[in-house]
C-alpha positions as CSV (number, residue, x, y, z in Angstrom):
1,X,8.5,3.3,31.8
2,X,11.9,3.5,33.6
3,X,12.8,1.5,36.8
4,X,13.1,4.2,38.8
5,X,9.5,5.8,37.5
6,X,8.5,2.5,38.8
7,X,10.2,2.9,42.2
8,X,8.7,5.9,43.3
9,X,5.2,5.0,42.2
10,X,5.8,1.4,44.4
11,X,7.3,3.8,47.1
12,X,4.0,6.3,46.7
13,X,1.5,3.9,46.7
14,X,2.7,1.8,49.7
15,X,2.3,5.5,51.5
16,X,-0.7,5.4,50.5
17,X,-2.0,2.2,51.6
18,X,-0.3,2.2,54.6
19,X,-1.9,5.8,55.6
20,X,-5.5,3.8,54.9
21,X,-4.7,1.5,57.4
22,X,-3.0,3.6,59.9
23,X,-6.5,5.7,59.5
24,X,-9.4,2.5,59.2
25,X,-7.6,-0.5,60.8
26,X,-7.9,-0.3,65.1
27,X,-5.9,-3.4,65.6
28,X,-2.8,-1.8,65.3
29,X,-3.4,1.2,67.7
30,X,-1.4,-0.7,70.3
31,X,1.0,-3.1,68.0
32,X,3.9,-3.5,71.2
33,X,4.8,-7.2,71.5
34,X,2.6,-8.3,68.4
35,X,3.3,-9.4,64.6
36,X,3.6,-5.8,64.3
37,X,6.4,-5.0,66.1
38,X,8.1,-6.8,62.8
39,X,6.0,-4.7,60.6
40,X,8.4,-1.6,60.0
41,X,11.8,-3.9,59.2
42,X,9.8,-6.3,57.0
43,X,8.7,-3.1,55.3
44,X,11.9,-2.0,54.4
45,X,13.4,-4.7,53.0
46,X,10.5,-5.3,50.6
47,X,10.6,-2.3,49.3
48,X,14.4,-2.5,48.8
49,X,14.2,-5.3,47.1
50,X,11.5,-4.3,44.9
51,X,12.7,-0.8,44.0
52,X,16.5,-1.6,44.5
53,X,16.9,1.7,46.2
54,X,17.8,1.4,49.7
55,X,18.2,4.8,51.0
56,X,14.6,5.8,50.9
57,X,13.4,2.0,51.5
58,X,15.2,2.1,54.8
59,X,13.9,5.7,55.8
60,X,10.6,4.9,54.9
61,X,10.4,1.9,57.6
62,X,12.0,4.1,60.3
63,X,8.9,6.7,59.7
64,X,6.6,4.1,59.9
65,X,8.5,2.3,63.2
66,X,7.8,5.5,64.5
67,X,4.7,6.2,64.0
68,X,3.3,2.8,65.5
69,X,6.2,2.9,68.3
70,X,4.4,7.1,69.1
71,X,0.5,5.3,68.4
72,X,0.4,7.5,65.2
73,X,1.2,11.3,67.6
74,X,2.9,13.6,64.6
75,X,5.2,15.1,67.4
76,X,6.1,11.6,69.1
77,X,6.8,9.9,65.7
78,X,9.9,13.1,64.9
79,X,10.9,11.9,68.4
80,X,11.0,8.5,67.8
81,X,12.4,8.8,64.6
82,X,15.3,11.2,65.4
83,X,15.7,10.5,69.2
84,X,15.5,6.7,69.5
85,X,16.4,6.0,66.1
86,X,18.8,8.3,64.2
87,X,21.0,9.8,66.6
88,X,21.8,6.5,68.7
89,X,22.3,5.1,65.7
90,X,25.2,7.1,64.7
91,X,26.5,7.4,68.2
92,X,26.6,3.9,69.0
93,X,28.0,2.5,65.6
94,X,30.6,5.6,65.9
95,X,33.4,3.3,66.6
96,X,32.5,0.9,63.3
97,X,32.7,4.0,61.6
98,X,36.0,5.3,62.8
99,X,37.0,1.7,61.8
100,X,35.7,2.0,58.5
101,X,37.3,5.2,57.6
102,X,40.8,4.2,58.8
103,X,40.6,0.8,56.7
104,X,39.2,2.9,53.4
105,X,42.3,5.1,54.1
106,X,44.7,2.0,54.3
107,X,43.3,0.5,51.1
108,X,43.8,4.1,49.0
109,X,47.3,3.7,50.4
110,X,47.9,0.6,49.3
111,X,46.5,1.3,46.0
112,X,48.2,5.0,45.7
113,X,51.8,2.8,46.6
114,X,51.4,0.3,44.3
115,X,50.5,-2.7,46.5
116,X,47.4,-3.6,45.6
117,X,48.6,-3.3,41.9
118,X,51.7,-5.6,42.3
119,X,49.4,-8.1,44.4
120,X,47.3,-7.8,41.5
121,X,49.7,-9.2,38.9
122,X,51.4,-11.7,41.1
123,X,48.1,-13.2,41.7
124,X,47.6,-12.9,38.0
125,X,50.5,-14.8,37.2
126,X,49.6,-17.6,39.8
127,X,45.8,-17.7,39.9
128,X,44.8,-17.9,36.3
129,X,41.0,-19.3,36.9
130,X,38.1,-18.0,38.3
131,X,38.1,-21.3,40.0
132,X,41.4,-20.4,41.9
133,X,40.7,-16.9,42.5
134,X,36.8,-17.8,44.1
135,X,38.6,-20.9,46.5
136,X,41.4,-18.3,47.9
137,X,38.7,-15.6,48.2
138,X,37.2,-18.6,50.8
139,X,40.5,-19.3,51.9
140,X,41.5,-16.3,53.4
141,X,37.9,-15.5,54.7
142,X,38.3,-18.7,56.6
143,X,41.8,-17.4,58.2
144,X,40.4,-14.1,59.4
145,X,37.7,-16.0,61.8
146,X,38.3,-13.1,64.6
147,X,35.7,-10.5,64.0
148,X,32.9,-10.5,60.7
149,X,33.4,-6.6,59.8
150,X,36.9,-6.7,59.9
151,X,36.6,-10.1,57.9
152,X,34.5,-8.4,55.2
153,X,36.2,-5.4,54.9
154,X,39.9,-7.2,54.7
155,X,39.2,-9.9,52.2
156,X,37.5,-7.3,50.1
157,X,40.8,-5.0,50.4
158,X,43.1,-7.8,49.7
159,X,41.4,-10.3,46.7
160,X,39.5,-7.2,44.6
161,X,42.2,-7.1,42.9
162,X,42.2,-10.7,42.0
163,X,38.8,-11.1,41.3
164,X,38.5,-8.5,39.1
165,X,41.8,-10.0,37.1
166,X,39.7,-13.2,37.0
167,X,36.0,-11.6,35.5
168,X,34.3,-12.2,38.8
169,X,31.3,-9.6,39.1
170,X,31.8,-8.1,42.3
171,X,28.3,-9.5,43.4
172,X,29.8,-12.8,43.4
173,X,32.7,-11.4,45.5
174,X,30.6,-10.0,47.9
175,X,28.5,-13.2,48.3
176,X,32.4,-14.6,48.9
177,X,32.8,-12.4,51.5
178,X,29.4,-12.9,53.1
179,X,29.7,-16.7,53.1
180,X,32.5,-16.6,55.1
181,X,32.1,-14.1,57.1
182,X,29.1,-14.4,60.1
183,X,29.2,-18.2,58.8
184,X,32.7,-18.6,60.0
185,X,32.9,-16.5,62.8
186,X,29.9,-18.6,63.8
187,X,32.3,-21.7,64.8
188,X,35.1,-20.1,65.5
189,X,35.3,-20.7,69.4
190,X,38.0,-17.4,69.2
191,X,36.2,-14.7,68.0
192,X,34.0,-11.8,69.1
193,X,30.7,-13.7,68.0
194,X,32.1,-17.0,70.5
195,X,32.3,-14.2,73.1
196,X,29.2,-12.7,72.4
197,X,26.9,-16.0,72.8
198,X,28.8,-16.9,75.5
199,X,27.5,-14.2,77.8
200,X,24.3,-15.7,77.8
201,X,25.1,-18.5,79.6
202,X,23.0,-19.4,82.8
203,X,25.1,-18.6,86.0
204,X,27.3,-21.4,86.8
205,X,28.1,-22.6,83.3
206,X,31.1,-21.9,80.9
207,X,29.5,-20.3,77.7
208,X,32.3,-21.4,75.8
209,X,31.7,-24.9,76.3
210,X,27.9,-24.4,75.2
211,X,29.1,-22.5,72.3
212,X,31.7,-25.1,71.0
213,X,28.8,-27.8,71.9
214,X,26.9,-26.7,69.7
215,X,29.2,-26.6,66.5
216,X,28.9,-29.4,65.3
217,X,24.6,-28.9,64.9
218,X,25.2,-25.5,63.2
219,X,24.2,-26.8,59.8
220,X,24.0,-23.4,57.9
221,X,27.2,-22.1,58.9
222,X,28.9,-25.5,57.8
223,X,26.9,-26.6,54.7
224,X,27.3,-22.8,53.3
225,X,31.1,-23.7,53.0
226,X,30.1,-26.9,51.6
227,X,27.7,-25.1,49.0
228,X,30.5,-22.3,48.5
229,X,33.0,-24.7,47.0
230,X,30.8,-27.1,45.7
231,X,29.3,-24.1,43.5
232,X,33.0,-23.2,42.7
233,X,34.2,-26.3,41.8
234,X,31.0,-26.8,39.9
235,X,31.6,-23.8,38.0
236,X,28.4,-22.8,37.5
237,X,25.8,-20.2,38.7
238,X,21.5,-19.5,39.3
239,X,19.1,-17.4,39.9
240,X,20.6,-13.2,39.6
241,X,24.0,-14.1,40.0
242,X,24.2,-15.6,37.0
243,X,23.6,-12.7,34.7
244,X,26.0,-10.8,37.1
245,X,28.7,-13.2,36.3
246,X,27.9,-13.1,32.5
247,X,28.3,-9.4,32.6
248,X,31.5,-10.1,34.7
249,X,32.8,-12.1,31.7
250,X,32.0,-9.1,29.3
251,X,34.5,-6.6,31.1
252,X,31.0,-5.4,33.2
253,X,31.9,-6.1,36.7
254,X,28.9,-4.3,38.2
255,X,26.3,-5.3,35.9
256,X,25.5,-1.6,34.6
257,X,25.4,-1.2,31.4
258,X,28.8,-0.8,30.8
259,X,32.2,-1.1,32.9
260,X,32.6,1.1,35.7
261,X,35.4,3.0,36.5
262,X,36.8,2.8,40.5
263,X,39.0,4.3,42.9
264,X,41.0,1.4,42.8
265,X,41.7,1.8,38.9
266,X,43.5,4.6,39.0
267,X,47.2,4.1,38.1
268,X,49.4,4.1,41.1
269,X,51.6,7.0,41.7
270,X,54.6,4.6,41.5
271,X,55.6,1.4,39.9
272,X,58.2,0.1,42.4
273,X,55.4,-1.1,44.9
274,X,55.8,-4.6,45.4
275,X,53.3,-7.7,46.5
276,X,54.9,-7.6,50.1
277,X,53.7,-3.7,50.1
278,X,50.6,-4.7,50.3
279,X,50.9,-8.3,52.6
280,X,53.2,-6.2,55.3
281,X,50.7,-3.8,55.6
282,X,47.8,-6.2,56.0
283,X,50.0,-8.7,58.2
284,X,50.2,-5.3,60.0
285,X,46.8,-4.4,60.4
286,X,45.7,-8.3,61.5
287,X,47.8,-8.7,64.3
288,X,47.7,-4.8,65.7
289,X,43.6,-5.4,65.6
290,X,44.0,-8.7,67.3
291,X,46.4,-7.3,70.3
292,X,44.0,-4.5,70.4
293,X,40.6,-6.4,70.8
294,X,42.7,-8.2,73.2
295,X,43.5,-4.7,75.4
296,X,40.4,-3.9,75.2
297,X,38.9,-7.0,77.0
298,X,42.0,-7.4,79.8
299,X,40.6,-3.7,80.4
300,X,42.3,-0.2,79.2
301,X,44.1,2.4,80.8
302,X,44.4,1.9,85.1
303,X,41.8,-1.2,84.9
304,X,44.3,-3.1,82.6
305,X,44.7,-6.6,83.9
306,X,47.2,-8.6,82.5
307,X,46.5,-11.6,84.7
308,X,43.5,-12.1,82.6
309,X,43.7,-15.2,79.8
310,X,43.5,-15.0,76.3
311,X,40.0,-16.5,76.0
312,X,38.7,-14.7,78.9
313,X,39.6,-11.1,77.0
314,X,37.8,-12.3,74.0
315,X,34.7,-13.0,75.8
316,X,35.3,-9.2,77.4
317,X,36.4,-7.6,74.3
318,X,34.5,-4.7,72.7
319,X,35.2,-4.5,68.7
320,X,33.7,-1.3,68.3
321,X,36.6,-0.1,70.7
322,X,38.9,-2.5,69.9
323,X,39.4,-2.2,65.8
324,X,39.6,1.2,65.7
325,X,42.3,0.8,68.0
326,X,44.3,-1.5,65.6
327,X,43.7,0.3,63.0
328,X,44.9,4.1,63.6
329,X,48.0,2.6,65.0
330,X,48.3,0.7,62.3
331,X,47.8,3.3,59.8
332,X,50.3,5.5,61.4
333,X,52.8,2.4,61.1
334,X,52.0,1.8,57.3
335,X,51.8,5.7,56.6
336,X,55.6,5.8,58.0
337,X,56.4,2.4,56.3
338,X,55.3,3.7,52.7
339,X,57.0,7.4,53.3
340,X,60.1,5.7,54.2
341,X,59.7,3.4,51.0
342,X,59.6,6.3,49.3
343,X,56.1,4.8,47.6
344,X,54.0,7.6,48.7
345,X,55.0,11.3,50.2
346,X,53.5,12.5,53.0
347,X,51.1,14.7,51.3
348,X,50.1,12.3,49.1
349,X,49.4,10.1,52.1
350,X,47.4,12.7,53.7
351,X,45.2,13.0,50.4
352,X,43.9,9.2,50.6
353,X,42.3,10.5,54.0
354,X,39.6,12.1,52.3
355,X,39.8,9.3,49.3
356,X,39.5,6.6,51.7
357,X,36.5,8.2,54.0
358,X,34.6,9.1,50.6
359,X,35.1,5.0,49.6
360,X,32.8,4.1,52.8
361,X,30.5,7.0,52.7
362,X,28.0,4.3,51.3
363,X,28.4,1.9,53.7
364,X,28.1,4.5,57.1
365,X,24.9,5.8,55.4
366,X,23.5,2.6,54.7
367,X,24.4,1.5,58.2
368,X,23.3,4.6,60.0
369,X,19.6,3.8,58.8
370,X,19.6,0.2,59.5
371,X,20.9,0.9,62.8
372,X,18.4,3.5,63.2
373,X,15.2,1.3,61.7
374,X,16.7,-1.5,64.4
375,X,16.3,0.9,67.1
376,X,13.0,1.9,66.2
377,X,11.5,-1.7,66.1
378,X,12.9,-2.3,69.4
379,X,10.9,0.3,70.8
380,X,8.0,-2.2,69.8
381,X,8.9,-5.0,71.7
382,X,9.1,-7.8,69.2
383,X,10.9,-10.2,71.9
384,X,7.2,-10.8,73.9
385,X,5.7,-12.1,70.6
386,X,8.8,-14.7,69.8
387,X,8.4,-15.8,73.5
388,X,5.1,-16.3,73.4
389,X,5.0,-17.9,69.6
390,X,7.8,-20.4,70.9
391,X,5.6,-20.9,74.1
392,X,2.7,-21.9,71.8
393,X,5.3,-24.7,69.8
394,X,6.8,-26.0,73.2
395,X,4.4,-29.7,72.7
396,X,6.1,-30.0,69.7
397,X,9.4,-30.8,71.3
398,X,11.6,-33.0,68.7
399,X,10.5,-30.7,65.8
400,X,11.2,-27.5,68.0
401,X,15.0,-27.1,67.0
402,X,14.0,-26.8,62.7
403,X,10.5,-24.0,64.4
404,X,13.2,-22.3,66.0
405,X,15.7,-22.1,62.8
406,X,12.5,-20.5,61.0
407,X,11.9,-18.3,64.1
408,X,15.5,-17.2,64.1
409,X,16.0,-17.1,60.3
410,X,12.7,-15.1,60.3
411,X,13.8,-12.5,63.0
412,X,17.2,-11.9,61.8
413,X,15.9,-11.4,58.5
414,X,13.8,-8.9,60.0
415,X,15.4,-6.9,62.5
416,X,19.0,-7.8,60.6
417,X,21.2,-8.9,63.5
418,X,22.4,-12.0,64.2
419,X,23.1,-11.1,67.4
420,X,20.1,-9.5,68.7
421,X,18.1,-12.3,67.4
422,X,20.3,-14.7,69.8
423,X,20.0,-12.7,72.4
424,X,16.5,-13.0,72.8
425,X,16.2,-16.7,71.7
426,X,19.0,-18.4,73.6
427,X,17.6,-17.6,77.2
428,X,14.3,-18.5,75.7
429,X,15.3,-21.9,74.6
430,X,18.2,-22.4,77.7
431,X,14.6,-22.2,79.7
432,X,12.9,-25.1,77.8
433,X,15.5,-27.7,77.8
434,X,17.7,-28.4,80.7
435,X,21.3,-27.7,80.4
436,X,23.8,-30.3,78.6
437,X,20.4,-32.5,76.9
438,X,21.4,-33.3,73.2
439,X,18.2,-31.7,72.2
440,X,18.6,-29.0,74.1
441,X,22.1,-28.2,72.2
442,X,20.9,-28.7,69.0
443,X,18.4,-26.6,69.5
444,X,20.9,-24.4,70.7
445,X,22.7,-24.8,67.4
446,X,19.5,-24.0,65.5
447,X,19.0,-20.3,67.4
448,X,22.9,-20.0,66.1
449,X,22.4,-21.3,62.4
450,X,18.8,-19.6,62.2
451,X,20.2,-16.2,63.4
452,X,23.5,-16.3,60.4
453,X,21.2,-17.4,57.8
454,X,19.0,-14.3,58.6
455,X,21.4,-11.8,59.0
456,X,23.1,-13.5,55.6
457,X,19.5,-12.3,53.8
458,X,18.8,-9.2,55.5
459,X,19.6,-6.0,53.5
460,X,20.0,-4.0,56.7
461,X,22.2,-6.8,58.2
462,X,25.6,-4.9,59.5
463,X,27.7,-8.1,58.1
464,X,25.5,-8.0,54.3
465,X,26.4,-3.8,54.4
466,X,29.8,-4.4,55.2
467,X,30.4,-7.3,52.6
468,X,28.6,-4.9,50.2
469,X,31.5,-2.2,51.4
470,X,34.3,-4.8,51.3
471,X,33.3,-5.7,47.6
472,X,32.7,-2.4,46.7
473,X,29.3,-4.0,45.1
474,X,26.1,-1.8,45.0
475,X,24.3,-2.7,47.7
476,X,21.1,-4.1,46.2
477,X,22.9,-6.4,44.1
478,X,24.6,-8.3,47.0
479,X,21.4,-8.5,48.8
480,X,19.5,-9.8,45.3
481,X,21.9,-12.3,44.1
482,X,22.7,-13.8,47.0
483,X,19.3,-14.7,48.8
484,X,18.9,-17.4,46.1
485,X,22.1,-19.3,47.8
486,X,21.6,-18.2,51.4
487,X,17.7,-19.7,50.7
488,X,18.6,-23.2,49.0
489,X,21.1,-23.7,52.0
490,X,18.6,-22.4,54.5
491,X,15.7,-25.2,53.0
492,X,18.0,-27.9,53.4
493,X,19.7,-26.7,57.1
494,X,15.8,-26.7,57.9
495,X,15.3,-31.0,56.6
496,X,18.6,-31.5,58.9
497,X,17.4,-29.6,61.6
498,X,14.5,-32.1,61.3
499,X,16.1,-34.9,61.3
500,X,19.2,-34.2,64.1
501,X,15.3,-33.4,66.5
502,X,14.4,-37.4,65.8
503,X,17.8,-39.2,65.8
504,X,20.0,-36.8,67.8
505,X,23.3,-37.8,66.2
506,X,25.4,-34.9,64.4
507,X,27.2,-37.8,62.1
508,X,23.9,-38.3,60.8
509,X,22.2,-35.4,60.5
510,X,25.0,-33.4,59.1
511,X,25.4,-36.8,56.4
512,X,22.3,-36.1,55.5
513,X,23.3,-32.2,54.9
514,X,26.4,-32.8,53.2
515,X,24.0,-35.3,50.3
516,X,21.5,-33.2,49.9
517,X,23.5,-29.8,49.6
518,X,25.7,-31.3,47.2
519,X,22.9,-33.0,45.3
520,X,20.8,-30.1,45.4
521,X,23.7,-28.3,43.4
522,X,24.1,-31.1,40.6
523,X,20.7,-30.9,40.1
524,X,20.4,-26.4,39.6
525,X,23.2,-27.5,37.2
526,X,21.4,-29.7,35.1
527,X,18.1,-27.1,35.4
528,X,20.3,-24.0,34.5
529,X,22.4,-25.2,32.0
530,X,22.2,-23.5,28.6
531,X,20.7,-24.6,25.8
């Protein structure tokens, strides 16, 4: 029987089931602030990862948000579903999408002038291991620490090339990506995730001085780097990704069956494009976005204010407004740039429009339904039941920071946002310890680390669907092969979230992080080695 046989009979007979409950079960007839406002995500991402289809996975737990968000009306639920989920979905994320059509136009031009070819065999010449091409995949994720989309989507752009000259299976490029995306933009005190946790500061206190506070305590954002090059170095891989990276080594970057042919593949129009074709244009693209996001927060048009410091825009910066802003400018620079190179003409410019939106099609559908299941949980009121779970664990007080990692890692998994998950849990746990107490800052750190490592397992996570993009990886893939890594650093974040509650010094705590992640990976090495 064929997988996808066995999809839709998984798909059909969770229907089923679910209709029998919806129809004999009273206890969810009113499921606002319970367990089952978590239902309809949890839903979706099990059936993702069981059928490996995510289109009608994702659908299928915005029908069902519905129907317990209308209490099971046939005319409320179509409401609910379109209304509150679909078209806010694609209204609100319409700026991410005008940003991901401009940046899948850039990259057909760099690929249609010869950049990203010439990159290609420079890097070829100068990274000739897998080793090398993985640590400046992490490199340069590190460097772009400003915003996690435009993270994923450029280091995909700019290394695919690379990886692919080195037999890396772009499901271990996208987990390079992912690992330094959200992670890194985590404890980056200048970027749009600094600015965003900021904001939830009580009144009187600087958010940025909480946020950098609490750095040093994010133990899944700084072990995952540790795990990332200790795997690297290691040379070595477990669980899914391994068989990706023994396809990888076969010429079958995608794991299909057979090698898969790409956009990217097709010969340039013109051999004379050279590496700094491609590093202008990105170089470009960096600081236009950056000077943009900047605009945007000092305040556009007649409400500009250029009295307002550099930190102070980032924490009022909008990069749904902001990177589309880089980027059309941007493209218009590199569009005249190429032209006048004489790379590309100006109809074939114009044709990688089209090219580039098709690239990303993917990636806004994918979105547009995780956006949309998102906006139908919400209407469920899931934040009432995580205040009044962490209300329940209050006594527990030195173990509270590793319950709320599980509580965050839980919720972002669920609902995959990193950012809605700390937006209800930071006021929540600002409330149970006073301001500036140790405890209260690593707990602090643990709502951070708790909500990346969730979002970093989520299928509908924004940051997992653009890495996905980025890497031009199918979807499923990603998700699958990189749970195994994001869990194992997750289990061991949890032991040092333990132990920083009972001694309360980050030295030791992250210590004992550092040991165990590293011992952890000697030991999958030993387990996984071939026979």
């Amino acid at each position: 029987m064929s997988k996808k046989i066995i999809s839709n009979i998984v798909i059909i007979a969770f229907i089923i089931i679910f209709a029998v409950i919806c129809a004999f079960t009273g206890s969810i007839t009113d499921p606002t602030g319970t367990l089952w406002s978590l239902f309809p995500p949890v839903v979706a991402i099990g059936l993702a990862l069981i059928t490996k289809e995510a289109y009608s996975s994702l659908f299928i737990g915005i029908v069902i948000g519905g129907i317990l968000s209308s209490g099971f009306h046939p005319v409320h639920t179509v409401d609910a579903v379109v209304n509150e989920g679909i078209i806010p979905a694609v209204a609100g994320n319409a700026g991410i999408f005008a940003f991901l059509v401009l940046l899948g136009v850039i990259v057909a031009l760099l690929n249609k002038a010869g950049g990203s070819k010439a990159f290609g065999e420079w890097a070829a010449s100068h990274i000739r291991t897998k080793v090398g091409a993985s640590l400046a995949t992490f490199a340069l994720g590190v460097l772009i620490f400003i915003d996690d989309y435009f993270n994923c989507l450029t280091v995909g752009a700019v290394m695919r090339p690379v990886t692919d000259k080195a037999k890396i299976s772009r499901a271990k490029l996208a987990y390079l990506i992912d690992a330094t995306a959200a992670p890194i933009c985590m404890i980056a005190p200048i970027s749009s995730w600094a600015a965003a946790v900021s904001s939830y500061a009580p009144e009187g206190e600087s958010g940025l001085a909480l946020f950098v506070q609490a750095i040093p305590y994010n133990f899944y954002s700084l072990l995952t780097f540790v795990f990332v090059i200790g795997l690297v170095l290691m040379k070595f891989d477990y669980g899914p990704m391994k068989l990706h990276e023994k396809n990888a080594e076969k010429g079958d970057l995608f794991t299909t069956g057979g090698h898969v042919e790409s956009d990217e593949e097709e010969a340039p129009s013109t051999s004379r494009g050279r590496v700094y074709d491609l590093l202008i244009p990105v170089i470009v693209l960096i600081v236009l976005c950056i000077c943009s996001l900047i605009y945007v927060g000092r305040g556009m048009g007649e409400e500009y204010d250029a009295s307002i410091g550099f930190i102070d825009a980032f924490s009022n910066t909008d990069a749904t407004v902001g990177l589309p802003w880089g980027a059309i400018i941007a493209l218009v620079i590199i569009v005249i740039y190429f032209v006048a190179r004489r790379l590309v003409t100006f109809q074939e410019a114009m044709e990688c429009i089209p090219k580039g939106f098709n690239a990303m099609v993917p990636a806004i559908l994918i979105l547009t339904l995780a956006t949309s299941l998102k906006n139908v949980t919400s209407l469920l009121d899931s934040p009432t039941f995580v205040q009044s779970a962490l209300a329940s664990a209050e006594s527990l007080n030195n173990l509270l920071p590793a319950i709320i990692f599980i509580i965050a890692c839980l919720i972002a998994f669920a609902t995959g946002t990193s950012w809605g998950t700390f937006g209800i849990l930071i006021p929540i746990v600002l409330s149970i310890f006073p301001v500036g107490s140790v405890l209260g800052v690593i707990s602090m750190s643990a709502c951070l680390a708790g909500a990346v490592c969730g979002d970093h397992c989520s299928p509908i996570s924004d940051t997992t669907i653009m890495s996905s993009a980025g890497a031009q990886s199918n979807h499923i893939n990603h998700v699958s092969t990189q749970i195994p890594y994001a869990v194992t650093v997750a289990v061991i974040s949890f032991i040092s979230f333990i132990v920083a509650g009972f001694v309360q010094n980050v030295v030791i705590s992250l210590g004992v992080g550092i040991v165990l992640t590293l011992g952890t990976l000697f030991v999958m090495k030993k387990l996984t080695a071939d026979k």
